[in-house]
C-alpha positions as CSV (number, residue, x, y, z in Angstrom):
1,X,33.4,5.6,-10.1
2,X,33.8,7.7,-13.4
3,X,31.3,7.3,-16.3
4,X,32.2,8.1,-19.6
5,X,29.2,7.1,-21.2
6,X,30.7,4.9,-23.3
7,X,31.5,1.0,-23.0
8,X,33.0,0.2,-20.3
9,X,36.2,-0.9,-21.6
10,X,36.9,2.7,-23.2
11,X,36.2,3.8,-20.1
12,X,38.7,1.5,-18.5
13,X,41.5,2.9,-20.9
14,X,40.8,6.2,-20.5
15,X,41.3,5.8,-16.4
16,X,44.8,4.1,-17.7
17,X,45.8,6.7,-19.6
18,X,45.4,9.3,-16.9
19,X,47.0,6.9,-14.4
20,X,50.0,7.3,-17.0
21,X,50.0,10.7,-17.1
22,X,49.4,11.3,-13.6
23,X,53.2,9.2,-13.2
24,X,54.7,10.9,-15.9
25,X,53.9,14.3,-14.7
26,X,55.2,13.2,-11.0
27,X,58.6,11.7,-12.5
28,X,59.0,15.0,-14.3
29,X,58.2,17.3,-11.7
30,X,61.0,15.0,-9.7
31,X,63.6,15.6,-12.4
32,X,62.4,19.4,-13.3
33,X,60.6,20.6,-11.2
34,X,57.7,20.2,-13.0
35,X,56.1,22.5,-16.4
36,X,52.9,23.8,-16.7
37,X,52.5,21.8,-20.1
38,X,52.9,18.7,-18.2
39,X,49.9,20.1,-15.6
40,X,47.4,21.1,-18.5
41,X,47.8,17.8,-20.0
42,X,46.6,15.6,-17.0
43,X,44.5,18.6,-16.5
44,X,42.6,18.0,-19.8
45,X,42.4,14.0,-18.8
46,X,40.5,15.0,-16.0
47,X,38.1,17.4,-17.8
48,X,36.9,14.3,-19.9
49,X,35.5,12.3,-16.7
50,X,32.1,12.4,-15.3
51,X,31.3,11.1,-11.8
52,X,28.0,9.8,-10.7
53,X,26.6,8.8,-7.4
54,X,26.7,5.0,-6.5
55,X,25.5,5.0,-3.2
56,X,24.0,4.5,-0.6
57,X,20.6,5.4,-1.4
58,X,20.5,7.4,2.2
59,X,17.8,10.0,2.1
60,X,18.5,12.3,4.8
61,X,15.7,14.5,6.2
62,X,13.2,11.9,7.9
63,X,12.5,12.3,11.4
64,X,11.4,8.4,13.2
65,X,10.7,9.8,16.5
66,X,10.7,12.4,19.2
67,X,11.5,11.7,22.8
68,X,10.5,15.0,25.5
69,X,11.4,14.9,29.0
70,X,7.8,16.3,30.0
71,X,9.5,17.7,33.5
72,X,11.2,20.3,31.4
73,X,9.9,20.4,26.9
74,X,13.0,21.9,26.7
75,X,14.9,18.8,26.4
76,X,14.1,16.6,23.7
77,X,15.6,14.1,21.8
78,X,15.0,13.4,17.6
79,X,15.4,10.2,16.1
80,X,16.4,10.3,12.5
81,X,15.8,7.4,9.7
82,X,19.5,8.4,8.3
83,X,21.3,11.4,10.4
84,X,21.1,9.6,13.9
85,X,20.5,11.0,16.9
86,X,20.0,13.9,18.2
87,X,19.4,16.4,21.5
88,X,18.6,19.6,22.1
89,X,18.2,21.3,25.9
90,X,16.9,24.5,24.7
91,X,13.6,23.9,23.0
92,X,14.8,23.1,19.6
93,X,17.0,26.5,19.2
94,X,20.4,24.2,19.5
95,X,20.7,20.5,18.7
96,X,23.9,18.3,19.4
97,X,24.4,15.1,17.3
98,X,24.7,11.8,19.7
99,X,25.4,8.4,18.8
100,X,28.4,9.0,16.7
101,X,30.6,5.8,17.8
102,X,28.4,3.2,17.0
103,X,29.0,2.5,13.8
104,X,25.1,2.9,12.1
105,X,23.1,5.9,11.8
106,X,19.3,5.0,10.7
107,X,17.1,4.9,14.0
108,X,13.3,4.0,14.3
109,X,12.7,5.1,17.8
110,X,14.6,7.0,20.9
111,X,12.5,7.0,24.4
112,X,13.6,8.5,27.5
113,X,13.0,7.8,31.0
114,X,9.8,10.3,32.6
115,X,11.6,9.9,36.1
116,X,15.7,10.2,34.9
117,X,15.8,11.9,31.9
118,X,19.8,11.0,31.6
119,X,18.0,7.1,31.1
120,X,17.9,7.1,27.3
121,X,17.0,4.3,25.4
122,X,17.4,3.9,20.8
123,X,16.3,1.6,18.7
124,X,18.2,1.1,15.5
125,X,16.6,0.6,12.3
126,X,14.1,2.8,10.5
127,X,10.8,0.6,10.6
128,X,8.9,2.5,7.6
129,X,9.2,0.6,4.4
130,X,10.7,2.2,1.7
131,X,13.4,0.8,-1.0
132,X,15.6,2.8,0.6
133,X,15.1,2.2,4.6
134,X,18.4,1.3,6.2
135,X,18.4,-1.4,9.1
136,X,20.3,-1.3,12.4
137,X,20.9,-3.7,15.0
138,X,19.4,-3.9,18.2
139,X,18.5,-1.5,20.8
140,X,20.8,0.9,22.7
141,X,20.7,2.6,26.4
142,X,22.7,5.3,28.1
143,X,22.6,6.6,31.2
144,X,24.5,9.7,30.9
145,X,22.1,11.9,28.5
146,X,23.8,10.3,25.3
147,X,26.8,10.9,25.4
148,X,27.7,7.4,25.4
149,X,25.7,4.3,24.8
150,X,25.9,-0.1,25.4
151,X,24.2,-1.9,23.0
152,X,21.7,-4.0,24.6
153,X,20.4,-6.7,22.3
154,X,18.2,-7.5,19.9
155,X,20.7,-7.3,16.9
156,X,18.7,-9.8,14.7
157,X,15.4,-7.2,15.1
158,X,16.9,-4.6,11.9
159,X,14.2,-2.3,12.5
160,X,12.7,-1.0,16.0
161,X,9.3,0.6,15.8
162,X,8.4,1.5,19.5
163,X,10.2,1.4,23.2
164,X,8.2,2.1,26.2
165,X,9.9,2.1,29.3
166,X,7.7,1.4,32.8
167,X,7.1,4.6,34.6
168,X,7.2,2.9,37.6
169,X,10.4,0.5,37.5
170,X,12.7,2.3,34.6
171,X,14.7,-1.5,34.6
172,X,11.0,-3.0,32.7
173,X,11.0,-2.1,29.3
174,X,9.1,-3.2,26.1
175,X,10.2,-3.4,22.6
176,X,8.3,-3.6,19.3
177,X,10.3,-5.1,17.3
178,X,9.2,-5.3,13.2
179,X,11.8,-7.8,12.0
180,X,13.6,-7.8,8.9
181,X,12.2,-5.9,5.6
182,X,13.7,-8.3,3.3
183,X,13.4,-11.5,4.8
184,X,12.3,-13.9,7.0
185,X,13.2,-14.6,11.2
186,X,15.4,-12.8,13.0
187,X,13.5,-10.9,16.3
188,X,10.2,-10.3,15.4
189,X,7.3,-9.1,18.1
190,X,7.1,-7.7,21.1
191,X,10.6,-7.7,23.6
192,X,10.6,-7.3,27.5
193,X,13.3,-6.8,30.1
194,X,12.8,-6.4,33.8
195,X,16.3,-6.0,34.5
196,X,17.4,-2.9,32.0
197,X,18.0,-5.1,28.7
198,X,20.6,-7.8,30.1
199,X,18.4,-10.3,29.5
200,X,14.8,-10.2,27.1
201,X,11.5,-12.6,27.0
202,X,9.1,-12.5,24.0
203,X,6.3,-12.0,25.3
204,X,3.9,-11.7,21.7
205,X,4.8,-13.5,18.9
206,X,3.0,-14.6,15.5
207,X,5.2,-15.9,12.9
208,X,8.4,-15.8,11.1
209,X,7.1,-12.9,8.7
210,X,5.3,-10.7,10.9
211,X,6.7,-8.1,13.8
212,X,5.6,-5.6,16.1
213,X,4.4,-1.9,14.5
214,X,3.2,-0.2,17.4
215,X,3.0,-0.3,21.0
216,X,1.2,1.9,23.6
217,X,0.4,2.2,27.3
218,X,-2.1,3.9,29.0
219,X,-1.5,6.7,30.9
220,X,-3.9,6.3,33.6
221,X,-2.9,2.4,33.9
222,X,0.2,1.1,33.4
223,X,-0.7,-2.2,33.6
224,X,-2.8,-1.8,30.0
225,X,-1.0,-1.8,26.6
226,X,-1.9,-2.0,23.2
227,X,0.3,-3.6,20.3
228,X,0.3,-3.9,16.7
229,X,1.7,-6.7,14.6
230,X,2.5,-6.3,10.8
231,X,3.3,-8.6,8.2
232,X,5.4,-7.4,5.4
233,X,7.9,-8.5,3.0
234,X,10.0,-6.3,0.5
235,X,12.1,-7.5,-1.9
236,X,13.5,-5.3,-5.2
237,X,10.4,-4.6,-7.1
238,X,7.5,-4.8,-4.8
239,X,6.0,-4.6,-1.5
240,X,3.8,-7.0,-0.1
241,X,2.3,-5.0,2.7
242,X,0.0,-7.3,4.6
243,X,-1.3,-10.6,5.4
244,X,-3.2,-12.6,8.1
245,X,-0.6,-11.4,10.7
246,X,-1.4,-8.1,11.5
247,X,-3.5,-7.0,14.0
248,X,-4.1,-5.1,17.6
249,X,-3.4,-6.9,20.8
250,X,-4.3,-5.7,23.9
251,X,-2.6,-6.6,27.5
252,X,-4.3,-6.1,30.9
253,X,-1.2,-7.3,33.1
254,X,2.0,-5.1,31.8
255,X,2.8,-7.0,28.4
256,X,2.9,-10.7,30.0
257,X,-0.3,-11.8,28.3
258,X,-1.4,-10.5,24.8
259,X,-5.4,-11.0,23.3
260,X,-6.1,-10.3,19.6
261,X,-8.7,-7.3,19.2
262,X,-11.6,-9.0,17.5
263,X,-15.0,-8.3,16.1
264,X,-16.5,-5.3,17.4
265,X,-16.6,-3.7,13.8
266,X,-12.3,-3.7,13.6
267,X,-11.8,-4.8,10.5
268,X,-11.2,-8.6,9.4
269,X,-9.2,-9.7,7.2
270,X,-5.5,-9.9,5.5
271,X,-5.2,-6.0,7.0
272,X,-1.5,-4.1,6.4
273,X,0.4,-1.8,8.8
274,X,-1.6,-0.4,12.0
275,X,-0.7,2.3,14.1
276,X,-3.0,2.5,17.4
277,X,-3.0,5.2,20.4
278,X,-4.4,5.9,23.7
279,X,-6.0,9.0,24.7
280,X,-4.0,10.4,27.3
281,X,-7.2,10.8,30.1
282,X,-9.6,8.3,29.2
283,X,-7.7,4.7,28.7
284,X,-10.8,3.3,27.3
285,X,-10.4,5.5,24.2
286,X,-8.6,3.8,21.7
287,X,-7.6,4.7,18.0
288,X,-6.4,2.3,15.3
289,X,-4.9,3.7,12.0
290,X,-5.4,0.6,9.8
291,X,-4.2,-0.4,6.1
292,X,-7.4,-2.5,4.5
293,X,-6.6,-4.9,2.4
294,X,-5.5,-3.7,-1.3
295,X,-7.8,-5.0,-3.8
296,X,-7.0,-5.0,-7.4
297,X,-3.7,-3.8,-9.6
298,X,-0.2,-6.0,-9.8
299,X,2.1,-6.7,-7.5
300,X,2.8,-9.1,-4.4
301,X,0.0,-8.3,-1.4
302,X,-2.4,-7.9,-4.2
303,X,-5.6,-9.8,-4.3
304,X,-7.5,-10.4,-7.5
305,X,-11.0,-8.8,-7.6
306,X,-13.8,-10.1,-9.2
307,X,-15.2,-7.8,-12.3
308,X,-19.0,-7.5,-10.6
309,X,-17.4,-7.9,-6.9
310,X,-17.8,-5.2,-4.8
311,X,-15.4,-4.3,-1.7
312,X,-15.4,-2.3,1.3
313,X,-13.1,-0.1,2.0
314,X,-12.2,-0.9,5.3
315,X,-8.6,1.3,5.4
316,X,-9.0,4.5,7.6
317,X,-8.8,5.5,11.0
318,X,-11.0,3.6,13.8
319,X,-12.0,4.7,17.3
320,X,-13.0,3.1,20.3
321,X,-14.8,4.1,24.0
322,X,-14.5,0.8,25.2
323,X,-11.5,-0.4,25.9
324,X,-10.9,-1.9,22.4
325,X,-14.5,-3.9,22.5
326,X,-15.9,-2.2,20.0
327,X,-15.3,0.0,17.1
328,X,-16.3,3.1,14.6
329,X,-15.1,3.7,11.4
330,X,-13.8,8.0,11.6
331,X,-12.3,8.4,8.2
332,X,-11.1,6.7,5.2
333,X,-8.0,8.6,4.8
334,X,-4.9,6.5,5.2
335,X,-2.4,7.4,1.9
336,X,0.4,5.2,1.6
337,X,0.9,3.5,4.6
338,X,3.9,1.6,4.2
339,X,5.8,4.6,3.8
340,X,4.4,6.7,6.5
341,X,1.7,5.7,9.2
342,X,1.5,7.3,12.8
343,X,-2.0,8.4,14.9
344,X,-0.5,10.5,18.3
């Protein structure tokens, strides 16, 4: 849309005016073949406009995930928050786009299958939470290496934050599903499908405003998975990044049954987004990137703070040897979660 930088009704006669002389200059050219007078006229019109950017507000650039067929590093697939997907079979040298007919291009997660590596699963919708994060709908799979994929579901999740598919039946898979940025509902938690995504059961679940952020399984027992919920709203001003909602869960029996990590030294309270991991040799190692509790300032997720109180910091990175029982506090360093927050 042109900008004059004048009221917008001078701006509307202006666009009239070269409409005019856009029709005149075709009638003449009709009659005479046209002049070059009639050309630097319109020409000039068109000098006098300005054009600005109206959107989207698509930032390209961000990568949500990476998917490597471990058989052979050479193959791996990059999510993107705005570019969509995309593959590459010769270590990064050459990429091909995928997922070009689906209609949406921000993606929070891509997975692919350790025993098939043509079993490819996506999740649509960027789940960091920026002003500017785009939302999808629902998870994807293909079965041919990309090149084509069936929607499977989900649709009301907008942003997918994790996919783990079972190394020992590829037809179980688990989705973490954050839920809407800007509202309320839709499918929040933690998704599973034992028959490849034609039918799903929530298997955790805490409220209306809180999803699933990340989701784990341990390498040397499939049967053990970590999860972690978040409660966030965003609407055009603020973020409210937290609330009584998020936490780590832990399964012993393949994601049926969910316990909330507690005590131990984790951290209590109204925590924000946490990211956890497994150490790939030693299941009973766990790590916990957690957003404390924001203390003082303005803004929605903001709790007042007394002028003599004092408050722990509890944000930072937590490890444990146990299995989750108990915890140490590794590092304070955590900047800006809501936008960015992984431990690997």
């Amino acid at each position: 849309m042109p900008t004059l930088g004048t009221s917008p009704e001078l701006a509307l006669e202006k666009l009239m005016k070269v409409n005019r002389s856009s029709i005149i200059l075709l009638v003449l050219m009709g009659i005479s073949g046209g002049t070059s007078l009639e050309a630097q006229s319109v020409a000039e019109e068109f000098d006098s406009l300005h054009f600005r950017s109206i959107g989207p507000a698509t930032m390209s650039g961000r990568i949500s995930d990476l998917a490597v067929y471990e058989a052979n590093p050479a193959i791996y697939y990059a999510a993107t928050a705005h570019s969509g997907l995309w593959k590459t079979t010769s270590g990064g040298a050459l990429f091909e786009p995928l997922f070009q007919d689906e209609g949406l291009i921000a993606l929070g997660d891509v997975a692919i299958s350790q025993t098939d590596p043509d079993l490819v699963w996506v999740g649509a919708g960027e789940s960091n939470n920026r002003q500017t994060t785009s939302w999808g709908g629902g998870v994807y799979k293909s079965t041919d290496g990309g090149q084509t994929f069936d929607h499977m579901g989900l649709e009301d999740s907008r942003h997918i934050n994790r996919i783990l598919i079972d190394p020992r039946n590829s037809e179980v898979v688990l989705v973490a599903a954050t839920g809407p940025l800007f509202g309320s509902g839709g499918d929040r938690g933690v998704f599973k499908t034992t028959n490849g995504g034609e039918s799903w059961t929530k298997v955790l679940e805490v409220d209306d405003d809180t999803g699933a952020n990340a989701l784990v399984r341990s390498s040397t027992n499939s049967n053990t998975l970590y999860a972690s919920t978040y409660q966030r709203r965003r609407n055009a001003c603020c973020m409210n990044g937290g609330g009584p909602g998020s936490g780590v869960w832990k399964s012993v029996d393949g994601g049926d049954h969910w316990t909330r990590v507690t005590g131990g030294g984790f951290p209590d309270g109204p925590l924000g987004r946490i990211e956890v991991d497994v150490y790939g040799r030693d299941d009973q190692v766990v790590y916990a990137l957690v957003e404390g509790p924001r203390v003082g300032g303005n803004g929605p997720g903001v709790r007042d703070q007394d002028e003599d109180e004092e408050v722990e910091n509890l944000t930072g990175l937590y490890r444990s040897q146990d299995g989750g029982a108990t915890w140490t506090l590794m590092s304070n360093t955590n900047p800006r979660p809501m936008y960015f927050s992984q431990v690997r």
